[in-house]
KEDO-873369 format. One record per residue (C-alpha): residue in one letter; x, y, z. Coordinates in pm, 1 decimal. Example, Ala and Ser with C-alpha at 12.3 -4.5 7.8 and 13.67 -1.06 7.14 Angstrom:
2
NODE res     east    north       up
NODE   a   1230.0   -450.0    780.0
NODE   s   1367.0   -106.0    714.0
This chain:
104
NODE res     east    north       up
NODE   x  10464.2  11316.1   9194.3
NODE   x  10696.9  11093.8   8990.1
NODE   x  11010.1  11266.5   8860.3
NODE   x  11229.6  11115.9   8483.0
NODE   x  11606.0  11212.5   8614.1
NODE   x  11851.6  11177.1   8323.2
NODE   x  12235.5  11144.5   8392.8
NODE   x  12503.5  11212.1   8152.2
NODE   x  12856.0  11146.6   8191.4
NODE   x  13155.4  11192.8   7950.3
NODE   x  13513.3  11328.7   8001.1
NODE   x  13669.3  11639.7   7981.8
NODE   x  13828.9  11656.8   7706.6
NODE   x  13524.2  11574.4   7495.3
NODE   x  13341.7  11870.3   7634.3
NODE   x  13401.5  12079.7   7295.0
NODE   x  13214.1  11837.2   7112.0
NODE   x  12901.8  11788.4   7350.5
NODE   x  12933.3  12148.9   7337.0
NODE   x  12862.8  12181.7   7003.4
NODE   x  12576.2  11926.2   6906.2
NODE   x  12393.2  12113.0   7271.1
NODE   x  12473.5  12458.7   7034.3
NODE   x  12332.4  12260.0   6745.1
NODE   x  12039.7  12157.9   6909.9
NODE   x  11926.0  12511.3   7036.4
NODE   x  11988.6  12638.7   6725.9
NODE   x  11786.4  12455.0   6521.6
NODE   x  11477.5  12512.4   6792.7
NODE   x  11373.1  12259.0   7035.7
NODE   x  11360.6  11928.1   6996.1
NODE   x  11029.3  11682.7   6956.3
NODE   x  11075.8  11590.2   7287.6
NODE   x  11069.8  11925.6   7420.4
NODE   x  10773.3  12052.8   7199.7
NODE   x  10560.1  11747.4   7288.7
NODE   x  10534.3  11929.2   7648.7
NODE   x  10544.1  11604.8   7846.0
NODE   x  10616.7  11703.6   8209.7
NODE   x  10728.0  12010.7   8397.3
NODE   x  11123.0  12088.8   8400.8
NODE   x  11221.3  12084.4   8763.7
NODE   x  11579.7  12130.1   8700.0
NODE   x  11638.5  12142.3   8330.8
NODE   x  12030.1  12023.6   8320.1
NODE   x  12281.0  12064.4   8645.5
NODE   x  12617.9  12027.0   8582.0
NODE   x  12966.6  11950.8   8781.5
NODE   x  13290.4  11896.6   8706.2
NODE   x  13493.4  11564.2   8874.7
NODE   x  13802.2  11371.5   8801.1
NODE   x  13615.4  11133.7   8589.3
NODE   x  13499.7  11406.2   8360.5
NODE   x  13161.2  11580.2   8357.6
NODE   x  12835.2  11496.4   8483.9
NODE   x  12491.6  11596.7   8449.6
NODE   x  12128.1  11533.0   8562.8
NODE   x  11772.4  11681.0   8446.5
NODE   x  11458.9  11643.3   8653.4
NODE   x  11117.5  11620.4   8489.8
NODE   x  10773.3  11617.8   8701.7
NODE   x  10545.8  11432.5   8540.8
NODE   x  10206.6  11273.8   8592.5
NODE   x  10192.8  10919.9   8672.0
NODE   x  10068.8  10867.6   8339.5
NODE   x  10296.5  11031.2   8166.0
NODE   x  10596.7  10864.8   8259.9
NODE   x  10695.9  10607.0   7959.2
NODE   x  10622.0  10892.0   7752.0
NODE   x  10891.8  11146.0   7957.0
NODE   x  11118.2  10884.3   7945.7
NODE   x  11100.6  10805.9   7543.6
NODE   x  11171.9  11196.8   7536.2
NODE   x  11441.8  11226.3   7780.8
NODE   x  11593.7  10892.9   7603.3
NODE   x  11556.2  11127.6   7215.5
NODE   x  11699.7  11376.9   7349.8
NODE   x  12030.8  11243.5   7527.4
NODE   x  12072.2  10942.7   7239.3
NODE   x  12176.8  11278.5   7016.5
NODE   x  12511.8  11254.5   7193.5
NODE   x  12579.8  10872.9   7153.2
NODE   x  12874.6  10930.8   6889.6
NODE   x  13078.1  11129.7   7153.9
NODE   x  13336.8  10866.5   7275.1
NODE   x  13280.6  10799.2   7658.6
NODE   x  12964.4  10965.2   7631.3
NODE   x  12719.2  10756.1   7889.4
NODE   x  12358.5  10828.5   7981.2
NODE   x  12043.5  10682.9   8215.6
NODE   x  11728.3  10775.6   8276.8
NODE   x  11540.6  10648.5   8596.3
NODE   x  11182.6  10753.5   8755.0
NODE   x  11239.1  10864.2   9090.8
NODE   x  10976.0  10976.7   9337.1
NODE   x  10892.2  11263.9   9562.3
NODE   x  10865.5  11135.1   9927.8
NODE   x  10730.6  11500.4  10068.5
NODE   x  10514.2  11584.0   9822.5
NODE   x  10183.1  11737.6  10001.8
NODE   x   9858.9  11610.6   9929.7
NODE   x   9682.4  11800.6   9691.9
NODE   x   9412.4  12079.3   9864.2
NODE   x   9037.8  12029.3   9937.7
């Protein structure tokens, strides 16, 4: 099963700010993306802290057919954070390799 992984980066000190547009964005209820149910969050946002700033992934399953879809979503949804200075994103499809076989 193909997995969308988004990646954000951006540095410390602009943490308040992505702070407050993720606030925002609960707040005024999901987003599009979110509501359009596209995919199954595996890991819905991870975070760590480094020397370069913060970083962050999400992991979507998603159905083969699905994927340019998940990835117009994921793409919606991290674009709302493109004003932050040093704010960078990426979105990739990245596969399973030990996924079982489905039962008969």
């Amino acid at each position: 099963m193909p997995y969308v992984v988004a990646r954000w980066w951006y540095p410390t000190h602009r943490a308040e700010e992505v702070a407050k547009i993720f606030q925002k964005r609960i707040k005024d209820g999901p987003p599009e993306a979110f509501v359009a149910g596209i995919g199954e969050p595996a890991v819905g946002g991870a975070y760590r802290g480094s020397k370069g700033g913060m970083v962050g992934m999400s992991f979507t399953k998603v159905a083969p057919g699905d994927i340019a879809q998940a990835m117009v979503n994921a793409a919606s949804i991290t674009s709302l954070y493109n004003k932050v200075e040093g704010y960078e994103w990426n979105i990739e499809v990245w596969g399973d390799l030990y996924e079982q076989p489905p039962a008969e």
